[in-house]
Biopython code that builds the backbone (N, CA, C, O; Angstrom):
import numpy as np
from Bio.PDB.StructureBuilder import StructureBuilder

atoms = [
    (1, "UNK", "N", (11.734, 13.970, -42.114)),
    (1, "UNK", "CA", (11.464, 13.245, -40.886)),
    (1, "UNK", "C", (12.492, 12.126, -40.771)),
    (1, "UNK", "O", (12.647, 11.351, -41.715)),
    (2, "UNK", "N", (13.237, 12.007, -39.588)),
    (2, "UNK", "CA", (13.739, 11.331, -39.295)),
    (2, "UNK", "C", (13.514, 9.771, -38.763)),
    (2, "UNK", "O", (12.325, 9.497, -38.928)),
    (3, "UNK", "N", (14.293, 8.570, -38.139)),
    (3, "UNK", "CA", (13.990, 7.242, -37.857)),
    (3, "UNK", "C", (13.433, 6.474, -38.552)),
    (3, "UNK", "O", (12.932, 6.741, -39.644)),
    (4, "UNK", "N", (13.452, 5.188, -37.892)),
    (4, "UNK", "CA", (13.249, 4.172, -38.900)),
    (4, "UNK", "C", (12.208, 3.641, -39.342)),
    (4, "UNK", "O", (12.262, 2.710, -40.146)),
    (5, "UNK", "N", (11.140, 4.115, -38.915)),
    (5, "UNK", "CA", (9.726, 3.558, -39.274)),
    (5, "UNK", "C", (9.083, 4.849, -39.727)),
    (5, "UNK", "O", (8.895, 5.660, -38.820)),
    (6, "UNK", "N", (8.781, 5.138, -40.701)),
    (6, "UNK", "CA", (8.269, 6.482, -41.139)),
    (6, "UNK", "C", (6.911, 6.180, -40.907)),
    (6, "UNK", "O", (6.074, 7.018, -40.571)),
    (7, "UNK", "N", (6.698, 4.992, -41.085)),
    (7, "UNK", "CA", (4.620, 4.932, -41.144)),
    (7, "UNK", "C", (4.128, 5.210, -39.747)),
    (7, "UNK", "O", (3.159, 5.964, -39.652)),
    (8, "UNK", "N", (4.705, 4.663, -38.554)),
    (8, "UNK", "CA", (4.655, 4.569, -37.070)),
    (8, "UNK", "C", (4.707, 6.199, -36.982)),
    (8, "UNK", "O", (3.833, 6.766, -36.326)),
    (9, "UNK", "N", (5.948, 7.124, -37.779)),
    (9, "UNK", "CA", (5.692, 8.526, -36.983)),
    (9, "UNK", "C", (4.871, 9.249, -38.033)),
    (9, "UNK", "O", (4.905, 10.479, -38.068)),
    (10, "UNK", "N", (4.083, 8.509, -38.950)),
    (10, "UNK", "CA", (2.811, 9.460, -39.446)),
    (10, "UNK", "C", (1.735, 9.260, -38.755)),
    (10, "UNK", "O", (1.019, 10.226, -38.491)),
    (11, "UNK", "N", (1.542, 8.522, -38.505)),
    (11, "UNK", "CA", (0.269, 7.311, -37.465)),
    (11, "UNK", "C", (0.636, 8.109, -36.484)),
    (11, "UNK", "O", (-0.373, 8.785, -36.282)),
    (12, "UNK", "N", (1.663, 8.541, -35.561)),
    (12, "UNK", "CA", (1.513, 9.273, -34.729)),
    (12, "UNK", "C", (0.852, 10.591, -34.543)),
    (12, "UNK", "O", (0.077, 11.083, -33.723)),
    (13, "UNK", "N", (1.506, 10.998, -35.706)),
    (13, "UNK", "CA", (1.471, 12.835, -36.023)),
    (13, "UNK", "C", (-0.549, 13.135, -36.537)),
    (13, "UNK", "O", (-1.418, 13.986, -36.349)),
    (14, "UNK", "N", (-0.407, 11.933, -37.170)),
    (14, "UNK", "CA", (-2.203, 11.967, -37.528)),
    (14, "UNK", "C", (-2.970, 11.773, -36.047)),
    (14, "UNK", "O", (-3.711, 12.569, -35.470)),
    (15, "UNK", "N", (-2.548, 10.482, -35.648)),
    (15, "UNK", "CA", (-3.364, 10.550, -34.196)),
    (15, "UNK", "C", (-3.486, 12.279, -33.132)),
    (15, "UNK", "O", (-4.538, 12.485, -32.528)),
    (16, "UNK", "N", (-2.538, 13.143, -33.064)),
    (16, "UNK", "CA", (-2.459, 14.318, -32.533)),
    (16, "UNK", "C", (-3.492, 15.463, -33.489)),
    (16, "UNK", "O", (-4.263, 16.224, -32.904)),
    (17, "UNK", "N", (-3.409, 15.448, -34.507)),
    (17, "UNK", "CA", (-4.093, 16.034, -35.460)),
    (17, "UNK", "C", (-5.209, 16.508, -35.064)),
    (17, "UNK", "O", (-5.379, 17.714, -35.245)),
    (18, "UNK", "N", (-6.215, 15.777, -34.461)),
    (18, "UNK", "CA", (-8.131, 16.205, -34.444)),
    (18, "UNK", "C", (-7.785, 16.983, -33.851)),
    (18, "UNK", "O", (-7.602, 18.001, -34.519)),
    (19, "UNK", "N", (-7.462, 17.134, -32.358)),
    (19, "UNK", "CA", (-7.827, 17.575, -31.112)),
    (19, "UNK", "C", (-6.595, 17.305, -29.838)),
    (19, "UNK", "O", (-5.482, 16.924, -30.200)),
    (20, "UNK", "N", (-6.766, 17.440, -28.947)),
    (20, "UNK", "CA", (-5.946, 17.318, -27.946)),
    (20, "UNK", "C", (-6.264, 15.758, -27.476)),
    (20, "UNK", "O", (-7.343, 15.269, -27.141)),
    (21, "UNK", "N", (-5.373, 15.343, -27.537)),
    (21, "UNK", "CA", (-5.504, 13.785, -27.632)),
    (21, "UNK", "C", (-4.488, 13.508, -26.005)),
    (21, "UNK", "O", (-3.574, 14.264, -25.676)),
    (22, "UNK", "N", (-4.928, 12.280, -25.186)),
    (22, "UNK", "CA", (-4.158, 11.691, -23.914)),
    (22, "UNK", "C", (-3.467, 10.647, -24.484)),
    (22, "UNK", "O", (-4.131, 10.226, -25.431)),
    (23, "UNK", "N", (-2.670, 10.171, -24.379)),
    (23, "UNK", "CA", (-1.364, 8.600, -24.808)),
    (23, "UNK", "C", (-2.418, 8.143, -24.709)),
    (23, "UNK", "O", (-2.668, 8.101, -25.914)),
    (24, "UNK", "N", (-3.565, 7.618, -24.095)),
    (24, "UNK", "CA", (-4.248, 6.852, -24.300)),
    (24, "UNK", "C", (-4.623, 6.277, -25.408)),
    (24, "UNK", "O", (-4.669, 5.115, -25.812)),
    (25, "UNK", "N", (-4.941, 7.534, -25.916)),
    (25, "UNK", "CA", (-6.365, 7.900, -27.105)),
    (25, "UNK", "C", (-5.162, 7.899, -28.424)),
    (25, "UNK", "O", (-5.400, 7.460, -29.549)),
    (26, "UNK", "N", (-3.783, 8.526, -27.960)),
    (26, "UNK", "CA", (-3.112, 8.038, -29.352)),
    (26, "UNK", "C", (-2.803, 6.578, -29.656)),
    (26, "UNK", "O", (-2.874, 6.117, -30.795)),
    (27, "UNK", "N", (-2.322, 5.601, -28.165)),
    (27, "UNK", "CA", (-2.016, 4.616, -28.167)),
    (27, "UNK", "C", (-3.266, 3.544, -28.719)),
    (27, "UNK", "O", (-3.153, 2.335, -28.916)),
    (28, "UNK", "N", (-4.392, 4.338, -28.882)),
    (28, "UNK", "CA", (-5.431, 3.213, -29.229)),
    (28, "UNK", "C", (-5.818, 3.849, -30.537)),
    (28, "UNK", "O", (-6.345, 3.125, -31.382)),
    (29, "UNK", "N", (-5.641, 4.961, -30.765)),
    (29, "UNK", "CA", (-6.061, 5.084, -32.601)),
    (29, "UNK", "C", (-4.164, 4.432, -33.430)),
    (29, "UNK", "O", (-4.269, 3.491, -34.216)),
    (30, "UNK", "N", (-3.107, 4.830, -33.244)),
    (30, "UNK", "CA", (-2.048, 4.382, -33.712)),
    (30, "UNK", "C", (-2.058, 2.553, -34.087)),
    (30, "UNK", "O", (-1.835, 1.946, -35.135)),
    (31, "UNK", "N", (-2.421, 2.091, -32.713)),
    (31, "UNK", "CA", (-2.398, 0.683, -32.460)),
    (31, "UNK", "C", (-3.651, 0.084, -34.013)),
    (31, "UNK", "O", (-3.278, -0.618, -34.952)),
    (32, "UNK", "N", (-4.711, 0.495, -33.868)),
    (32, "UNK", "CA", (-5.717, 0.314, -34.486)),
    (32, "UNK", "C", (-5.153, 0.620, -36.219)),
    (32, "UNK", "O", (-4.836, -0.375, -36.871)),
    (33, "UNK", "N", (-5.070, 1.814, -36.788)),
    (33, "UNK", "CA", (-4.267, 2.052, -38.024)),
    (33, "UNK", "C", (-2.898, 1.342, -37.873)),
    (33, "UNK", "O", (-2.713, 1.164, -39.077)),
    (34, "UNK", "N", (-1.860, 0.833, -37.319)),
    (34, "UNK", "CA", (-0.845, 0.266, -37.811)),
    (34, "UNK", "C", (-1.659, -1.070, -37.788)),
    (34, "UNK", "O", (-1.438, -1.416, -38.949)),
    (35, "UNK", "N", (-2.684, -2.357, -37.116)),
    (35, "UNK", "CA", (-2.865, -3.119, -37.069)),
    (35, "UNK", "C", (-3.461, -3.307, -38.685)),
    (35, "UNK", "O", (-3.150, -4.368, -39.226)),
    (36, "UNK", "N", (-4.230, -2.414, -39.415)),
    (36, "UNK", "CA", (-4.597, -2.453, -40.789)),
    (36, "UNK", "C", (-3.455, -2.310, -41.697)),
    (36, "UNK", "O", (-3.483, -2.650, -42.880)),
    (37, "UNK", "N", (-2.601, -1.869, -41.185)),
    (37, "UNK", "CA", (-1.713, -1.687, -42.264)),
    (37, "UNK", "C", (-0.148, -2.575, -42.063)),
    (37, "UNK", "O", (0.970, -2.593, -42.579)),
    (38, "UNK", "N", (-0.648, -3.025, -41.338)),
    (38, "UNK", "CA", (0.388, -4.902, -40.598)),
    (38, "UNK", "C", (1.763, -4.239, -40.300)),
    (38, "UNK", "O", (2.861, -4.524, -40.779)),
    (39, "UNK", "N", (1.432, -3.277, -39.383)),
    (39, "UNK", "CA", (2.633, -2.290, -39.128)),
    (39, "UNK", "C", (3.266, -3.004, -37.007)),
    (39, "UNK", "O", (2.338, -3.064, -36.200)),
    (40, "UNK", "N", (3.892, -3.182, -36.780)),
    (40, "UNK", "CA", (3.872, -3.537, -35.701)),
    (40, "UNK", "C", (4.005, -1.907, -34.724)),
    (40, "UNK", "O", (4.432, -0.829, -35.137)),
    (41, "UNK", "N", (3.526, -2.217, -33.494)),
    (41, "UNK", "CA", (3.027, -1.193, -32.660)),
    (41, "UNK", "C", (2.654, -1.611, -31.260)),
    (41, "UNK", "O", (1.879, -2.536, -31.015)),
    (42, "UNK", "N", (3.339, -0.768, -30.242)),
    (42, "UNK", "CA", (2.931, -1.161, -28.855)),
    (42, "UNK", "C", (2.845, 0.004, -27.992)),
    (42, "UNK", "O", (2.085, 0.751, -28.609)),
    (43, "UNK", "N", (3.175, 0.564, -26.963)),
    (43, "UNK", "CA", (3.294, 1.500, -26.285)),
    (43, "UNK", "C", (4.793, 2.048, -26.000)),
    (43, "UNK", "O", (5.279, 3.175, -25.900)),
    (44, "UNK", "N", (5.202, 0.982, -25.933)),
    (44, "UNK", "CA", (6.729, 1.636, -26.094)),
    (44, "UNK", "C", (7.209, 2.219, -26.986)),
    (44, "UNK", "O", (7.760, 3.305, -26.805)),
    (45, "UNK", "N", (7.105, 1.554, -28.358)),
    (45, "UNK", "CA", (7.546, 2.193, -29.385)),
    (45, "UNK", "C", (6.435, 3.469, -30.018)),
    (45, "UNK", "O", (6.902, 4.371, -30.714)),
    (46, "UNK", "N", (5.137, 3.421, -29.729)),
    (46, "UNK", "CA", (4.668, 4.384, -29.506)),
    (46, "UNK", "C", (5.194, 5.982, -28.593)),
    (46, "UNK", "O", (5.285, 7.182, -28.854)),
    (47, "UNK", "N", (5.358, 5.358, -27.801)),
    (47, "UNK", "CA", (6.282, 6.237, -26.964)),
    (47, "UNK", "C", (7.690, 7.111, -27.488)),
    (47, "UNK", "O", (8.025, 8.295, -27.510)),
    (48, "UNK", "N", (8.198, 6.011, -27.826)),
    (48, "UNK", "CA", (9.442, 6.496, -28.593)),
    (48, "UNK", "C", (8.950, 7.511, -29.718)),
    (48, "UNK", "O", (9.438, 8.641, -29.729)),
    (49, "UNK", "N", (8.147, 7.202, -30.517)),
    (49, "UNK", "CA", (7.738, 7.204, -31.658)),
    (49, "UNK", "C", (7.210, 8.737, -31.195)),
    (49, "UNK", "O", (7.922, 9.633, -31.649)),
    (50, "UNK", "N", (6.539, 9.001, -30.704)),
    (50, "UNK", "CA", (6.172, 10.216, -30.000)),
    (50, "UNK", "C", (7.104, 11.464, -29.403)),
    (50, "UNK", "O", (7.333, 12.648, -29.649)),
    (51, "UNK", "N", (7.516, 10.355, -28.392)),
    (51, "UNK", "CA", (9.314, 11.978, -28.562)),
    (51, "UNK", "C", (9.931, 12.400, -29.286)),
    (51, "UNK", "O", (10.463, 13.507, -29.205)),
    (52, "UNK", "N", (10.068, 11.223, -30.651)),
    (52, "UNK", "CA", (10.889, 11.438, -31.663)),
    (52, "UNK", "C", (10.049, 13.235, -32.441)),
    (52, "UNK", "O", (10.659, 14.302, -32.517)),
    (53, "UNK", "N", (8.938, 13.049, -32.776)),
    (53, "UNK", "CA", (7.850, 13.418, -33.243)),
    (53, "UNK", "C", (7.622, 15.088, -32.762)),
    (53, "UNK", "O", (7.477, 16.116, -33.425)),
    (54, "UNK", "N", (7.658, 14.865, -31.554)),
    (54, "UNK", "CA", (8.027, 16.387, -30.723)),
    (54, "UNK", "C", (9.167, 16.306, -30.749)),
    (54, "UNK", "O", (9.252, 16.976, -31.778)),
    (55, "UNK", "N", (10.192, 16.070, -30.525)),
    (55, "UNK", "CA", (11.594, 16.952, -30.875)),
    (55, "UNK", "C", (12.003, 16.655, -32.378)),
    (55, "UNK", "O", (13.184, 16.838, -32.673)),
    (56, "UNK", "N", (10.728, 16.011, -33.786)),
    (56, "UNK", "CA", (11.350, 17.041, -34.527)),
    (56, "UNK", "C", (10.210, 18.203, -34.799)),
    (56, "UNK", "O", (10.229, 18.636, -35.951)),
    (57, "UNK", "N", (9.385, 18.680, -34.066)),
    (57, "UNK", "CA", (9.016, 19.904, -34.219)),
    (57, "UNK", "C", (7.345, 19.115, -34.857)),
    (57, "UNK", "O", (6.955, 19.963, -35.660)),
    (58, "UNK", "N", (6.722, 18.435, -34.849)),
    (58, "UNK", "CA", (5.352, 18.209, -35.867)),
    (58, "UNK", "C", (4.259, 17.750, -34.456)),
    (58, "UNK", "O", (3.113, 17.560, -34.864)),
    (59, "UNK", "N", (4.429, 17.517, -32.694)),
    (59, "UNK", "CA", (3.534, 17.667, -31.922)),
    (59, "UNK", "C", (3.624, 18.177, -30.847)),
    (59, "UNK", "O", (4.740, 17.853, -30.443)),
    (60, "UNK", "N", (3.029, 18.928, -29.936)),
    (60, "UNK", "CA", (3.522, 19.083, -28.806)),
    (60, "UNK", "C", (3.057, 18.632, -27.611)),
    (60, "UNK", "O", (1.869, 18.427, -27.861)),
    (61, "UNK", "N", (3.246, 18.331, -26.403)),
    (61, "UNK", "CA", (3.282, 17.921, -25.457)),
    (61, "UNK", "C", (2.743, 19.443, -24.584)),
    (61, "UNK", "O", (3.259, 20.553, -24.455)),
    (62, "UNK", "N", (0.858, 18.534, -23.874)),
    (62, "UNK", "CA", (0.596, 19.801, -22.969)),
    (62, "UNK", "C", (0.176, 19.870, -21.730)),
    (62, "UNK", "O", (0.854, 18.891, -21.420)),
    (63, "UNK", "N", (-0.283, 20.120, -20.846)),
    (63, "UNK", "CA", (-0.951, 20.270, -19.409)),
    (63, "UNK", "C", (-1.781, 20.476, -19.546)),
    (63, "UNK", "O", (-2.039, 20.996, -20.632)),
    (64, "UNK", "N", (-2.883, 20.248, -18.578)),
    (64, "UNK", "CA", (-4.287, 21.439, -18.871)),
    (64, "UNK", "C", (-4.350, 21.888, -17.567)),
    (64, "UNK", "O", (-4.326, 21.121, -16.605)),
    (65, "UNK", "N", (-4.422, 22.956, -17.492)),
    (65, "UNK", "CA", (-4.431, 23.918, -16.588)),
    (65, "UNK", "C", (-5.710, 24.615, -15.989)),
    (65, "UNK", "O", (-6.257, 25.647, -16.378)),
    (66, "UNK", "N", (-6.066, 23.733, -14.874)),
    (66, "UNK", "CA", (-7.544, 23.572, -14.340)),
    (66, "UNK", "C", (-8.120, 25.605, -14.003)),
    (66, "UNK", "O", (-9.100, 26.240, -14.392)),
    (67, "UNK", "N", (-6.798, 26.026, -13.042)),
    (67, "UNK", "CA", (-7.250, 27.157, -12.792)),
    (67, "UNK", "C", (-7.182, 28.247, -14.042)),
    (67, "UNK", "O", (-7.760, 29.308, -13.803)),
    (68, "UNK", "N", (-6.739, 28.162, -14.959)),
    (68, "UNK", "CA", (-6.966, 29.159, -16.045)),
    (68, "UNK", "C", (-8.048, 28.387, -17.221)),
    (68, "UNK", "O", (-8.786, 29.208, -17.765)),
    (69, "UNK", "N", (-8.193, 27.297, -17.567)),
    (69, "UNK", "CA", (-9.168, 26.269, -18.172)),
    (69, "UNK", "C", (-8.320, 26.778, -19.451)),
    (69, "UNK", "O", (-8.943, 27.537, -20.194)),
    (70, "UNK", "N", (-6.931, 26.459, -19.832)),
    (70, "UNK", "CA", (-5.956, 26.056, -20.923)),
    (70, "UNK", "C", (-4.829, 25.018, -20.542)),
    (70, "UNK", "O", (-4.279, 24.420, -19.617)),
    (71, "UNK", "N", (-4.880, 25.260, -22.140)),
    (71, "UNK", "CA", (-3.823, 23.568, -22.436)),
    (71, "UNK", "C", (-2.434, 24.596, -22.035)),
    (71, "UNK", "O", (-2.625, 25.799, -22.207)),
    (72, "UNK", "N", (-1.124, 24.188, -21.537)),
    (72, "UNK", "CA", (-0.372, 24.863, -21.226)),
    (72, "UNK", "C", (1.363, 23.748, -21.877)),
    (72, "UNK", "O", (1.706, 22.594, -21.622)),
    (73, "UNK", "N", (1.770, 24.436, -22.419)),
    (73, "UNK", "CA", (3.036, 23.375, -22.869)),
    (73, "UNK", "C", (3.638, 23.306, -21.707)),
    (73, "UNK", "O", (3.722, 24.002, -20.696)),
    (74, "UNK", "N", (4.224, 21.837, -22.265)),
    (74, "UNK", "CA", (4.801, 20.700, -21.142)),
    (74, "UNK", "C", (6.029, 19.947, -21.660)),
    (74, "UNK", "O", (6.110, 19.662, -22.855)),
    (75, "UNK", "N", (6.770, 19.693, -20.982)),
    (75, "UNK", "CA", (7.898, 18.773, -20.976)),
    (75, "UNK", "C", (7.535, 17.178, -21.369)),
    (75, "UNK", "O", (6.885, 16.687, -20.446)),
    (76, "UNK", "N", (7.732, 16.354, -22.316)),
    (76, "UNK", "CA", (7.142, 14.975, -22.279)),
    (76, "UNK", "C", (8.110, 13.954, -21.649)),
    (76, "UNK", "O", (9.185, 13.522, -22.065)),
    (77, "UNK", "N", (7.324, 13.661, -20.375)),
    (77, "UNK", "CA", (8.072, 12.618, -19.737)),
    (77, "UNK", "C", (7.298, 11.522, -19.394)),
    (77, "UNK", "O", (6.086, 11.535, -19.179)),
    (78, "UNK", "N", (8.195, 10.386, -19.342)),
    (78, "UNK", "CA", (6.845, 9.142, -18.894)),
    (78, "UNK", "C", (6.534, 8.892, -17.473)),
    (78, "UNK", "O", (5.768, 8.042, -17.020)),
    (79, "UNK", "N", (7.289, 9.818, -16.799)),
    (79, "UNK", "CA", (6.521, 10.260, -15.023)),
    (79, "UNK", "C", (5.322, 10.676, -15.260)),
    (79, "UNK", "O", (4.337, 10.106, -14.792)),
    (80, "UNK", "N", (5.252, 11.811, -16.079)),
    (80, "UNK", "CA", (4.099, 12.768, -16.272)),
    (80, "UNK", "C", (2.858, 12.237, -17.399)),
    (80, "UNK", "O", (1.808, 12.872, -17.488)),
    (81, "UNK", "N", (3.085, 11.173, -18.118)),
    (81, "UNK", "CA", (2.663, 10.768, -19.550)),
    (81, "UNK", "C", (1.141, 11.034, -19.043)),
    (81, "UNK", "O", (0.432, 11.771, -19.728)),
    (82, "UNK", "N", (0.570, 10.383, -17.722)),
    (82, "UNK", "CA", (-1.015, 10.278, -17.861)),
    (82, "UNK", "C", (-1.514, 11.749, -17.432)),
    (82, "UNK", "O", (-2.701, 11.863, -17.127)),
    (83, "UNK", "N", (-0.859, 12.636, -17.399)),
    (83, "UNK", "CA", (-1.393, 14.300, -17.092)),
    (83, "UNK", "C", (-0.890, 15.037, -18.344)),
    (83, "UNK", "O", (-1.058, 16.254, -18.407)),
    (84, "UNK", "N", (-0.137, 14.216, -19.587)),
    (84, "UNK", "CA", (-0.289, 14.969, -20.658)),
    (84, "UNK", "C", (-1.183, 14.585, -21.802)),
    (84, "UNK", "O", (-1.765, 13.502, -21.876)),
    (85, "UNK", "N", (-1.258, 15.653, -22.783)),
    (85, "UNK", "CA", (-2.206, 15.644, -24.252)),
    (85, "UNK", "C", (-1.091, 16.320, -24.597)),
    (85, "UNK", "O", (-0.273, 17.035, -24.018)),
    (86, "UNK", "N", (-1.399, 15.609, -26.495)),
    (86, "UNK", "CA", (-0.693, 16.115, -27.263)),
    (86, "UNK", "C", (-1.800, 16.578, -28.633)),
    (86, "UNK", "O", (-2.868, 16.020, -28.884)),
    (87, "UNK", "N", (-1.150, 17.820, -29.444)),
    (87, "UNK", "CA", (-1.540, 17.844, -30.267)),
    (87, "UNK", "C", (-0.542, 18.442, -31.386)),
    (87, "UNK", "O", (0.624, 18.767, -31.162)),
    (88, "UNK", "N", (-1.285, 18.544, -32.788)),
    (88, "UNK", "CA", (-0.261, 18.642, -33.948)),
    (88, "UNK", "C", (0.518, 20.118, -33.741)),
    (88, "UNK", "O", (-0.201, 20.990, -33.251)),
    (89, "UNK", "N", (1.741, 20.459, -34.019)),
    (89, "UNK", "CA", (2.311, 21.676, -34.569)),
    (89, "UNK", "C", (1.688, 22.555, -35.260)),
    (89, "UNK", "O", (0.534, 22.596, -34.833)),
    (90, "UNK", "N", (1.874, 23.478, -36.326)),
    (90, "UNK", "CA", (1.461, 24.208, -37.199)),
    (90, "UNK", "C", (2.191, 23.431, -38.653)),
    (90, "UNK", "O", (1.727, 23.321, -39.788)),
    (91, "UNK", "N", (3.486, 22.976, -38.086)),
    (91, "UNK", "CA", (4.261, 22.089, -38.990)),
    (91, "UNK", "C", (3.868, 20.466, -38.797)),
    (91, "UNK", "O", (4.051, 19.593, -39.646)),
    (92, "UNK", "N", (3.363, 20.312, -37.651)),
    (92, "UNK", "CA", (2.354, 18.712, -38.045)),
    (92, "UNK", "C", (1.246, 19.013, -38.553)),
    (92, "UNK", "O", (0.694, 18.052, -39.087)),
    (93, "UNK", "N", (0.454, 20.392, -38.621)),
    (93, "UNK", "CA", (-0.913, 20.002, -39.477)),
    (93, "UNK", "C", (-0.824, 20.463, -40.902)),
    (93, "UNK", "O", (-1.705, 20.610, -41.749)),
    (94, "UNK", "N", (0.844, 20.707, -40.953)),
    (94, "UNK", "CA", (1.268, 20.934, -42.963)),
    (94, "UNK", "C", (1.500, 19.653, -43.038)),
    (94, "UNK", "O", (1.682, 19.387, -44.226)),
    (95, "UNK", "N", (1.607, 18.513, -42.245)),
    (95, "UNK", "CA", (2.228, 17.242, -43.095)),
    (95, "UNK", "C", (1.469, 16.426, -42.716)),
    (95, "UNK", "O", (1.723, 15.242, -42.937)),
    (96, "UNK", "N", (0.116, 16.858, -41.918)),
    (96, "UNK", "CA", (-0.951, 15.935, -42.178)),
    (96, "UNK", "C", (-1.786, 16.554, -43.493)),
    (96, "UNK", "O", (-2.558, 15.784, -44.064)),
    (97, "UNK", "N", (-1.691, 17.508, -43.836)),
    (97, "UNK", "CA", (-2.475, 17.720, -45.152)),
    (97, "UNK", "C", (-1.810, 17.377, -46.032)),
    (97, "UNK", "O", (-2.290, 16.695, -46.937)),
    (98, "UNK", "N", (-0.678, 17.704, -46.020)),
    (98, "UNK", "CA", (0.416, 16.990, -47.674)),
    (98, "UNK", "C", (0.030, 15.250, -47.338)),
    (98, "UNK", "O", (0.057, 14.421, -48.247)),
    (99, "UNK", "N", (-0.169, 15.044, -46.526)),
    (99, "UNK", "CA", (-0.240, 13.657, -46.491)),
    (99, "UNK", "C", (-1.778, 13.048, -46.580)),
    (99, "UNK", "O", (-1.947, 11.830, -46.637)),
    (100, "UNK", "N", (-2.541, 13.687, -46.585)),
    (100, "UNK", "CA", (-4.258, 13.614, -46.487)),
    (100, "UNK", "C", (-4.807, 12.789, -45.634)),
    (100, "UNK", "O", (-5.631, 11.955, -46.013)),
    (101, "UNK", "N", (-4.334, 12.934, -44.044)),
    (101, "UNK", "CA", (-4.636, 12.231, -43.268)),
    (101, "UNK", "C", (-4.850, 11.135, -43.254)),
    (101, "UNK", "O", (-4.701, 10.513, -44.306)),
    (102, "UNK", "N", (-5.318, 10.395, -41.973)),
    (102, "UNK", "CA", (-5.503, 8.956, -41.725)),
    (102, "UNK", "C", (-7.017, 8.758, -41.722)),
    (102, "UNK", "O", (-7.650, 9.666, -41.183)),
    (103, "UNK", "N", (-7.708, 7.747, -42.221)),
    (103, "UNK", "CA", (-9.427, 7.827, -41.964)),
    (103, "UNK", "C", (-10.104, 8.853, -41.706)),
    (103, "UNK", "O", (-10.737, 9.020, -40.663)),
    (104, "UNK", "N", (-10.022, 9.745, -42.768)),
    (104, "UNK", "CA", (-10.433, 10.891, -43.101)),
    (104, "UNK", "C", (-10.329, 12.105, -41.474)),
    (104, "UNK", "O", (-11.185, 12.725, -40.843)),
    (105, "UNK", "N", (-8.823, 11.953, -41.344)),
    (105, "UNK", "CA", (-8.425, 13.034, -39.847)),
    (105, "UNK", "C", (-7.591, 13.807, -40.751)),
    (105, "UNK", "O", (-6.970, 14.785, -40.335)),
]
sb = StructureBuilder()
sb.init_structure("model")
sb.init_model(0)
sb.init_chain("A")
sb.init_seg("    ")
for serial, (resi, resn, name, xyz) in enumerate(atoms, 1):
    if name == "N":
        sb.init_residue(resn, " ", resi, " ")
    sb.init_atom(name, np.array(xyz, "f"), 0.0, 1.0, " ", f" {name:<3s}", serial, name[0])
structure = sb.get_structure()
C-alpha cells in the first residue's frame, strides 16, 4: 500500500469492510477510530484517502440501482460522492483479515 499515512488508508479500507457504506458513514466511523488513535482526519483527506484506496485495488466505488434493486460499479467523483457507497475488494477483505480489523469489523 502506497502514501503517506498508512493508518488513515486502513481506517479507510476497514470502514468499507461490513457492508456498503455512504462517505457519510465512512467519514464518521474513520473520524471516530483515527480520533482514538490521535490520528488526524477530516473529509478531505478522507477523501483523498479513499481514491487512493480504490485505485490501489482494496474498495470500490458503487450506485444503487433503484430499477434492478443492485449496487452497480461507479466512477468515484466528488460531484457524485452523496449517490455513492463503497465497499471492500476481495483484496480489501484479505487485508482486513491479515490485519484483524478495526473494533471487531
Amino acid at each position: 500500500m502506497k502514501g503517506k499515512d498508512h493508518t488513515l488508508s486502513e481506517l479507510v479500507i476497514c470502514a468499507a469492510a461490513n457492508d456498503y457504506e455512504d462517505f457519510e458513514t465512512v467519514v464518521y466511523e474513520v473520524t471516530r477510530w483515527a480520533t482514538e488513535r490521535a490520528t488526524a482526519a477530516n473529509r478531505q483527506t478522507i477523501f483523498e484517502t479513499l481514491h487512493e484506496v480504490i485505485n490501489d485495488g482494496y474498495v470500490r466505488a458503487y450506485v444503487y440501482a433503484q430499477e434492478s434493486a443492485k449496487f452497480k460499479p461507479a466512477d468515484c467523483s466528488l460531484e457524485d460522492l452523496d449517490e455513492l457507497w463503497f465497499y471492500v475488494t476481495d483484496k480489501g477483505k484479505q487485508f482486513v483479515t491479515r490485519l484483524g480489523g478495526i473494533d471487531g469489523k
